[in-house]
N, C-alpha and C positions, 0 to 999 in steps of 0.2 A: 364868383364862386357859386358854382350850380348847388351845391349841397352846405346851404349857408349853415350860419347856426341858430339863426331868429327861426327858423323853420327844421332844418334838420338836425331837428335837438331830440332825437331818438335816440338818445344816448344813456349808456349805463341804467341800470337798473331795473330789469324785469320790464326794460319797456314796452308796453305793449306795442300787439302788432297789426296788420292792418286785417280788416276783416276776409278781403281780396283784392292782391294784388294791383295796379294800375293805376290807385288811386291813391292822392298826399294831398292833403288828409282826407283820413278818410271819417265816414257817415257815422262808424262804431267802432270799438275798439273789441280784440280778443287775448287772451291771453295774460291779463292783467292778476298777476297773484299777489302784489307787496298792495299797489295802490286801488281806491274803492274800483268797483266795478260799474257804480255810475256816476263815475268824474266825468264832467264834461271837457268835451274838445277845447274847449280854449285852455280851461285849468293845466289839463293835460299837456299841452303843447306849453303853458308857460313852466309847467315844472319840469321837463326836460329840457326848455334851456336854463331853467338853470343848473342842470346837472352839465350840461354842456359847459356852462361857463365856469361852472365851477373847478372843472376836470382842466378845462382847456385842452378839450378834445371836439373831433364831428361822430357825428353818426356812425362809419364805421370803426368804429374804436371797440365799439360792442355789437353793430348787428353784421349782419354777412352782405356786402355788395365789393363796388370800386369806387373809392373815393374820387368824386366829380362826377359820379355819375345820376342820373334821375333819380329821385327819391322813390318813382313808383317801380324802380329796380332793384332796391334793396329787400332785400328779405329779412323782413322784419319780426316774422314769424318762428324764425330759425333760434336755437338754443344753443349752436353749436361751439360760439364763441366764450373761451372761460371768464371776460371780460363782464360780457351780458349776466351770467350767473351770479358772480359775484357781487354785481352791483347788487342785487335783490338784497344779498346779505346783508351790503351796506345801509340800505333802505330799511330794511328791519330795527338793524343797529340804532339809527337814528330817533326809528319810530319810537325805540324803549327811551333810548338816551331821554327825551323829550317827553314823554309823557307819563314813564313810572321813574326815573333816576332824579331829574330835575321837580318834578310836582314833591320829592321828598325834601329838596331842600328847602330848611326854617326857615322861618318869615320869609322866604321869597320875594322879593322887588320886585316893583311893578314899575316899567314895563317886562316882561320874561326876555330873559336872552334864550333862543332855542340854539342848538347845534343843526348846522346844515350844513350841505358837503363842501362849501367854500370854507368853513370852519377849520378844515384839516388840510382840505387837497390847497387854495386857497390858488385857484389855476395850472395847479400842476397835478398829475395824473398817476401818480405814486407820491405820496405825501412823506419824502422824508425830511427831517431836519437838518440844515445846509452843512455840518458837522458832520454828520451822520455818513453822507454823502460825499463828502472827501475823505471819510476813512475806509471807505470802500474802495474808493482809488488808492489811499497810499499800501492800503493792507494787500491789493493785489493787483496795481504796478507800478508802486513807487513813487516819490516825492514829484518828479516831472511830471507826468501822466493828472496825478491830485493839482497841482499848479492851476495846468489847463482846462482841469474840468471847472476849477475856482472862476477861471476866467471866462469861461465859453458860459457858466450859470451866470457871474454878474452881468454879461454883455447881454443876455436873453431876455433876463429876470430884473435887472438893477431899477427901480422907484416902482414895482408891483409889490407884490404882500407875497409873492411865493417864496422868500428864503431871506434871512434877516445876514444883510452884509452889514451890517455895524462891525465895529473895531473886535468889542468882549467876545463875541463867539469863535474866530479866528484866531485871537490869543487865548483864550480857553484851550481852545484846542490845542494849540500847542504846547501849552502846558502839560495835557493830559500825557503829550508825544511823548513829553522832555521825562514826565515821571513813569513811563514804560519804559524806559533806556533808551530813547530814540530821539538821541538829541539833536541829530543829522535834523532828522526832518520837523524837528522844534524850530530848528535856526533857520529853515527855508521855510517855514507859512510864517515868522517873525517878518522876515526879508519881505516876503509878501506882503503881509499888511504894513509892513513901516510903507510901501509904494502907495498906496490907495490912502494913509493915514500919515501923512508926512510929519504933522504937526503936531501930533499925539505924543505924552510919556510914557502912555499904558506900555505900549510895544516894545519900547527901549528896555524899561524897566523890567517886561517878561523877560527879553534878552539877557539882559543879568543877569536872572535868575539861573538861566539855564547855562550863561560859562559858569555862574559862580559852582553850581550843583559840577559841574565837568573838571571844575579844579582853573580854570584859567582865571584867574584874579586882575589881571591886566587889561583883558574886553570885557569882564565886570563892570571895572569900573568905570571904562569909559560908558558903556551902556547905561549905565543908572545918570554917569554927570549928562547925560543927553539928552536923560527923562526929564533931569532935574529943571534942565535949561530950557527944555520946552514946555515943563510943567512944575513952578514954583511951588505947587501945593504937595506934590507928594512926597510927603515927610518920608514915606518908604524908601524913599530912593534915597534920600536922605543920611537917613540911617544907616542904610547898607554902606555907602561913602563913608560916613564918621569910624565904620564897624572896620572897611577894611584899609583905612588909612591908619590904624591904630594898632593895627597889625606888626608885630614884630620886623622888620624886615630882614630877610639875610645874612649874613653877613660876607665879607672878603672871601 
């Protein structure tokens, strides 16, 4: 990779640019409006990778070149990209975060935890919440479409820090589905994590929840005896069982 990121860690953030052209790195920097104006080269170079690492992004992500091309062809100097601008803002954000927001909170612990961009983005390059992110898919193209984006994020992402695949946040979600009326797509991210969490009662037990709120009492209750059996502690499911075996039934 010609345009590594130990090195072409020009990325995001008002990076500065080169003084002229030709040269990586170069002798002085120009252009520099978030960070000091005499940081030196190396400082400079290690804190844009970690904007790099943090984004998990290269260099052109924010300046103007071709990705794999010589770093002394990138134009570094260029504002053109709204990538680059708004890193600055991020950079600002940060600066406050850290030095007026956190210096106010009481007794403070020492060592200080600071916010840095792996903080939010945590290798990913729009930091949203893995929820977040498949309600974007179901909201505009439906339960299939949100499936596979589930799948194509765990296959990418699955044992990094960019998106929490635990069980709760997937059945949360579906929860939230089930109490907008959208029990369809409650019972397919259910379907889904019971795959990934075979062994779980949480998932079964959301499933009840969501025939019993639909009026089916019959996948109810099988769903909860599933939780129960694969999880002897949740009284919940429990309960629901005792609630709807005591149920009237029928009659002739």
């Amino acid at each position: 990779m010609r345009c590594s990121i130990t090195l072409a860690v020009m990325v995001a953030a008002g990076a500065p640019v080169l003084q002229a052209q030709g040269k990586f790195p170069p002798d002085s920097f120009t252009n520099l409006k978030v960070l000091p104006k005499t940081i030196g080269k190396q400082e400079l170079l290690a804190t844009m990778r970690g904007f790099a690492l943090g984004l998990g992004v290269r260099c052109t992500y924010c300046h103007v070149g071709r990705e794999g091309a010589p770093l002394d062809s990138v134009k570094f100097a260029a504002d053109d990209k709204r990538t680059k601008r708004v890193a600055r803002v991020m950079m600002d954000m940060v600066k406050h975060i850290n030095e007026e927001h956190l210096a106010d909170v009481p007794e403070r612990p020492e060592p200080h935890v600071v916010v840095k961009c792996e903080t939010c983005h945590r290798g990913v390059a729009r930091p949203r919440l893995l929820a977040d992110e498949i309600v974007l898919y179901l909201a505009d193209s439906g339960l299939a479409a949100a499936v596979r984006r589930y799948r194509d994020l765990r296959g990418r992402y699955y044992g990094s820090e960019a998106y929490d695949f635990r069980e709760l946040p997937l059945v949360e979600l579906a929860r939230t589905e089930a109490r907008a009326g959208r029990s369809d797509n409650a019972i397919g991210l259910l379907q889904l994590s019971a795959e990934f969490f075979p062994n779980s009662g949480m998932t079964p037990a959301a499933r009840g929840d969501v025939y019993l709120e639909k009026g089916d009492t019959a996948r109810a209750l099988a769903s909860y005896r599933e939780a129960l059996a694969k999880d002897s502690t949740m009284g919940m499911a429990r309960a629901r069982i005792q609630q709807l075996n005591a149920r009237p039934r029928p009659g002739p």
